[in-house]
C-alpha positions in Angstrom: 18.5 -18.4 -8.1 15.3 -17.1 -7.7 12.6 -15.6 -5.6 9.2 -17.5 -5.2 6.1 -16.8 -4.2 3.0 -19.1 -2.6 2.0 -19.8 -6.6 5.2 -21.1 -6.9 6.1 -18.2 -9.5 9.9 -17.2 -10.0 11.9 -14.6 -11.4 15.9 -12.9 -11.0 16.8 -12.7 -7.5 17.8 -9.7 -6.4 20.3 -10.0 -3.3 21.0 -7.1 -0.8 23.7 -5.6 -3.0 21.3 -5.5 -5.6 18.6 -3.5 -3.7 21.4 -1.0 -2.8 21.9 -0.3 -6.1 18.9 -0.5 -7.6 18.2 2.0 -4.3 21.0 4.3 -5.4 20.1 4.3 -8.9 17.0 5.2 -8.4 17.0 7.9 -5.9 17.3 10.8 -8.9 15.8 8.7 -11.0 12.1 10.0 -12.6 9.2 7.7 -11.4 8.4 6.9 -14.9 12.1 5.1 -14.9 11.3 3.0 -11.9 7.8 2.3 -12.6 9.9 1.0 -16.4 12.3 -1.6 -14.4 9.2 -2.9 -12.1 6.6 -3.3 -15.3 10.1 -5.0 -17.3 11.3 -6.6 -14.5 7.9 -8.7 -12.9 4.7 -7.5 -15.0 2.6 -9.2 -15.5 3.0 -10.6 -12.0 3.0 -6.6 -10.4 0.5 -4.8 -9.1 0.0 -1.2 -7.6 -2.2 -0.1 -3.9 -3.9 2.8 -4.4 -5.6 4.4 -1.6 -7.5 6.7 -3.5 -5.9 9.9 -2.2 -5.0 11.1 -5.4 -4.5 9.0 -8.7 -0.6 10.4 -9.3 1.3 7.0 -9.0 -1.8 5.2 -11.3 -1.0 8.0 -13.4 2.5 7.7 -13.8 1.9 3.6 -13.8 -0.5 3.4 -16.9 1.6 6.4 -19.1 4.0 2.6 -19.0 1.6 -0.1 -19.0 -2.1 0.6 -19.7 -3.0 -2.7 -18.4 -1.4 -3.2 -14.6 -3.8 -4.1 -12.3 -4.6 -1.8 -9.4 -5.7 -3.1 -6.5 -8.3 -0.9 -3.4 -9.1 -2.7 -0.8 -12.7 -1.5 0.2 -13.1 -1.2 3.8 -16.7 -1.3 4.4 -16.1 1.9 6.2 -14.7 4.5 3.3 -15.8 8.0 3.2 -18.6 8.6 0.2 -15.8 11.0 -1.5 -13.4 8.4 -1.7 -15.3 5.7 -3.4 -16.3 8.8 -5.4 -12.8 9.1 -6.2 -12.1 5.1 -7.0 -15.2 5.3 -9.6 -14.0 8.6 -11.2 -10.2 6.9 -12.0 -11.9 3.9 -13.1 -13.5 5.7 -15.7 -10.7 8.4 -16.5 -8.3 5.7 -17.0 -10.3 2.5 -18.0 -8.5 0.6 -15.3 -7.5 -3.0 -14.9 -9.2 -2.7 -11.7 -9.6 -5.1 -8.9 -11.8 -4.0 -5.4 -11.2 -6.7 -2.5 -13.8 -6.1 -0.6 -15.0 -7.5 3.3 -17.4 -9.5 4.7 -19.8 -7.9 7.1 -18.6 -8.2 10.4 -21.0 -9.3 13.3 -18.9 -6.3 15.2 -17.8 -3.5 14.2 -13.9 -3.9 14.6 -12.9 -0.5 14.8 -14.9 -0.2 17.6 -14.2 -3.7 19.5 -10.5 -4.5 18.3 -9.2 -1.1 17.1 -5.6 -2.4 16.8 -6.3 -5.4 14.8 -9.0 -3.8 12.4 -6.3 -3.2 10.2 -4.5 -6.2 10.1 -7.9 -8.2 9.8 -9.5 -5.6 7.2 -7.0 -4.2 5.5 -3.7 -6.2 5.9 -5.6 -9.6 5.3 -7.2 -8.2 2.3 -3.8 -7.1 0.5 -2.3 -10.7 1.1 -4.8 -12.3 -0.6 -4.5 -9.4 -3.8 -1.0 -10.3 -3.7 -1.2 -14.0 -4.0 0.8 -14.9 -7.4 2.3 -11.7 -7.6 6.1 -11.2 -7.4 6.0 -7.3 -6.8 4.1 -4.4 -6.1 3.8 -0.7 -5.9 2.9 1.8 -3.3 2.8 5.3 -3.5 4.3 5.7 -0.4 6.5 9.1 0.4 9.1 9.5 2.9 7.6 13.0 3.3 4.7 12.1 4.7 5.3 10.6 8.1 8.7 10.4 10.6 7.8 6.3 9.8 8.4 6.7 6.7 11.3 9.1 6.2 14.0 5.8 5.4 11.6 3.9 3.6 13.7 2.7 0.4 12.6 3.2 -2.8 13.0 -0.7 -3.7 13.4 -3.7 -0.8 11.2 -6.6 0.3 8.0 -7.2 1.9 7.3 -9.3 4.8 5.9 -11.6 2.4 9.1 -12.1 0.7 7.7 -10.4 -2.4 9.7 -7.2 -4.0 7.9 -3.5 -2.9 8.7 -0.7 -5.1 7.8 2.8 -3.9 8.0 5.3 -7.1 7.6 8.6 -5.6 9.4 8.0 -2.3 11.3 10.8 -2.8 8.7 13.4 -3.6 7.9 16.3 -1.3 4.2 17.5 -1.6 5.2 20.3 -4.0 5.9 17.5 -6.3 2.9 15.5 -6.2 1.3 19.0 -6.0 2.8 20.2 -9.2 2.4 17.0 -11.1 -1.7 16.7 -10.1 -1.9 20.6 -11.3 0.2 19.5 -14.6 -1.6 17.0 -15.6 -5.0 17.1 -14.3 -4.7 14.2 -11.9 -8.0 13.3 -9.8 -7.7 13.8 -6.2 -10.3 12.8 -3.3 -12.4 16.4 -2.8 -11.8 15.5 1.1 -8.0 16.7 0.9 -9.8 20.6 -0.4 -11.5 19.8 3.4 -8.6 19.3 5.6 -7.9 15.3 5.4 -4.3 15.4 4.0 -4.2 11.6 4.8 -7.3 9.6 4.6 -8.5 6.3 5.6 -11.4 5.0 7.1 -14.3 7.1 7.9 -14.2 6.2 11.8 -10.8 6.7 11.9 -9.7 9.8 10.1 -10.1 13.4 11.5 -9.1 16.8 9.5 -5.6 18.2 10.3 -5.2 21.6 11.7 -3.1 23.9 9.6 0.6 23.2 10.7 0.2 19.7 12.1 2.0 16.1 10.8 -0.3 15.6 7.8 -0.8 12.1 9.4 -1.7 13.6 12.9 -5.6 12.9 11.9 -5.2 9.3 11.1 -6.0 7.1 14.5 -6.3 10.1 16.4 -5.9 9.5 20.2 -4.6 5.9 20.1 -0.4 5.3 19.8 -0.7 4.2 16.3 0.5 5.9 12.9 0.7 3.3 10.4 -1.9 0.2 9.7 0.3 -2.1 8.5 0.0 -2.1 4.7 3.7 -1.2 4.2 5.8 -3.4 6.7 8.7 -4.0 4.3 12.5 -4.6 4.5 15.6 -2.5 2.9 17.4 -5.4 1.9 16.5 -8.8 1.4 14.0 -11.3 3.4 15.0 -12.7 6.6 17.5 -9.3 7.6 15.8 -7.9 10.3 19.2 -5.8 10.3 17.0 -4.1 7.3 14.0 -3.2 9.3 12.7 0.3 8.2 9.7 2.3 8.6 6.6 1.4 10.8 8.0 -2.1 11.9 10.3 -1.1 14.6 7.2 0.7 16.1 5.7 -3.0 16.9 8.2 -4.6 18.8 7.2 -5.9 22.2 9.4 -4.9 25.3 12.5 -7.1 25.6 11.5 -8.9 22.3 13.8 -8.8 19.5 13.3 -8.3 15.5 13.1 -12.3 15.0 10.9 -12.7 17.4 8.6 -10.0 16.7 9.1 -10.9 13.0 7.6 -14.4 13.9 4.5 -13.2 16.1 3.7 -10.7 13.2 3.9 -13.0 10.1 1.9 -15.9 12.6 -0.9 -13.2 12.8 -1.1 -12.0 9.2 -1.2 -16.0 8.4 -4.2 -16.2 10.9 -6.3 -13.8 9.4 -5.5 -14.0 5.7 -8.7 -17.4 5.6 -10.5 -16.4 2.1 -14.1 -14.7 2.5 -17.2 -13.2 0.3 -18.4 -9.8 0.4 -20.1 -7.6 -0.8 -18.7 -4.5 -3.3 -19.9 -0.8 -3.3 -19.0 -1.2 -7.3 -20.9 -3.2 -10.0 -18.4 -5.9 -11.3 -18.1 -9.5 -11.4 -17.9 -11.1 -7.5 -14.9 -13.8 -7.2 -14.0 -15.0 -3.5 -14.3 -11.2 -2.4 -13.0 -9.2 -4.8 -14.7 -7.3 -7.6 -12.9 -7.3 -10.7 -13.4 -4.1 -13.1 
C-alpha cells in the first residue's frame, strides 16, 4: 500500500491512525526529530517553502540534510528586503535552491482579481514545485493566526502529498530565542513592523498589540492565501478539514463539494509558464534553479 504522486512515485502509506500518532509523537518532540523522520522517511523526494521571513526552519532542515531543496516562489511583487533576505540565505547556507518564478501578467492581478492572485500566483506556482515530490515542509505555527491554531504537525495536502509542519508548536519566544541562538537571518522588514510579510501590495505594518497577521490583505475578508490547505488525517476525509479551508466554503455547500470546486480551480491554473527570475541561475519552465 502506498501513496502516489502525479510522477507515479510511491512510498509507506501512512493511514489516519498513523498521522495521529506520528501527531502525538511529535507534539514534544524537537524539530530536529521531525525534520529526522521526513528527510528518512521521503528525501530525496521532500522539499521545504520558505517565505523568507526568517531562515529558522531552513536552519533547522540543513543541520539534517545539507542538500534538501528549498523552494520561494517569487511573486513578481516581493518587497526589495525580502529578496534581500532569499540572496543572503542562499549564500549563508549554500542552498539547494529552487525560485519558481511568474510570467508577467498583462494585468496586475492583485489589482483586477485580488481573490485569485494567490491561487494563480502563488498556489499554481507551489503545485508545479511539488510535482514528483511525496512530502514537504512548511514552517507554519499555530501561533501565528486563529486559522492556524489546530493545524497538525503531520497530515495531508489537498494534493494527496504528506505536509510536515516542524515548528507548529512554537510560540514566538521560541523562534525568537532560536534566531538570537544561533544567528539566524531574518527579513530587516520584521525590525519595521511587518510581523507577517507577503507581497508588497498586499502587506501593511501591524500596530503594536494587533493579530500579527492583521496586516496581511488588509481590508478584504481574507487571512490565508492558500499555500497551506491540508488535511489532519488522510486524503479524501473532509471530516479532517483544519486550518484556512473551512474559511472557503460556499453557503449551503458542503466539504465534498467545496473540496471539488477548489481542487477543479488549482487544476485550472497550475498550465506550465516562463518567467523571468530576480536571481541569476539557470531558467527551466519558470523556475530558477541555484
Amino acid at each position: 500500500m502506498s501513496v502516489a504522486t502525479s510522477a507515479h512515485l510511491h512510498a509507506p502509506e501512512l493511514t489516519a491512525q498513523d498521522v495521529r500518532e506520528l501527531n502525538a509523537e511529535f507534539e514534544a518532540a524537537p524539530a530536529s526529530t521531525i525534520i529526522g523522520w521526513a528527510v528518512e522517511t521521503f528525501h530525496p523526494h521532500l522539499c521545504l517553502s520558505a517565505s523568507m521571513t526568517d531562515a529558522v526552519l531552513i536552519d533547522l532542515a540543513v543541520a539534517v540534510e545539507p542538500s534538501i531543496e528549498v523552494v520561494f516562489i517569487d511573486t513578481g511583487y516581493h518587497f526589495p528586503e525580502t529578496l534581500e533576505t532569499l540572496e543572503v540565505v542562499r549564500r549563508r547556507y549554500g542552498l539547494n535552491l529552487r525560485v519558481m518564478t511568474v510570467a508577467p501578467q498583462a494585468e496586475q492581478l492583485w489589482q483586477t482579481d485580488p481573490e485569485n492572485c494567490c491561487s494563480a500566483v502563488k498556489v499554481g506556482q507551489l503545485d508545479r514545485a511539488l510535482q514528483g515530490k511525496l512530502a514537504w515542509m512548511s514552517g507554519l505555527r499555530r501561533a501565528e493566526a486563529p486559522t492556524r491554531a489546530a493545524a497538525p504537525i503531520v497530515g495531508y495536502d489537498l494534493r494527496g502529498l504528506v505536509k510536515i509542519n516542524p515548528i507548529a508548536t512554537w510560540s514566538d519566544l521560541d523562534v525568537g530565542g532560536y534566531v538570537k541562538d544561533h544567528d539566524v537571518p531574518v527579513n530587516p522588514l520584521l525590525e519595521l513592523g511587518y510581523p507577517s510579510i507577503g507581497c508588497m501590495p498586499c502587506t501593511r505594518p501591524v500596530e503594536s498589540g494587533d493579530d500579527p497577521r492583521s496586516g496581511r490583505w488588509a481590508g478584504p475578508q481574507k487571512t490565508e492565501c492558500g499555500l497551506h490547505r491540508e488535511f489532519g488525517g488522510t486524503p479524501g476525509n473532509g471530516s479532517d478539514l483544519v486550518g484556512s479551508e473551512r474559511d472557503v466554503l460556499n453557503p449551503g455547500e458542503d466539504e465534498k463539494d467545496s473540496l471539488r470546486r477548489i481542487m477543479a480551480h488549482m487544476i485550472e491554473e497550475t498550465a506550465p509558464h516562463a518567467g523571468q527570475a530576480d536571481i541569476p541561475g539557470e531558467q527551466i519552465d519558470g523556475a530558477t534553479d541555484l
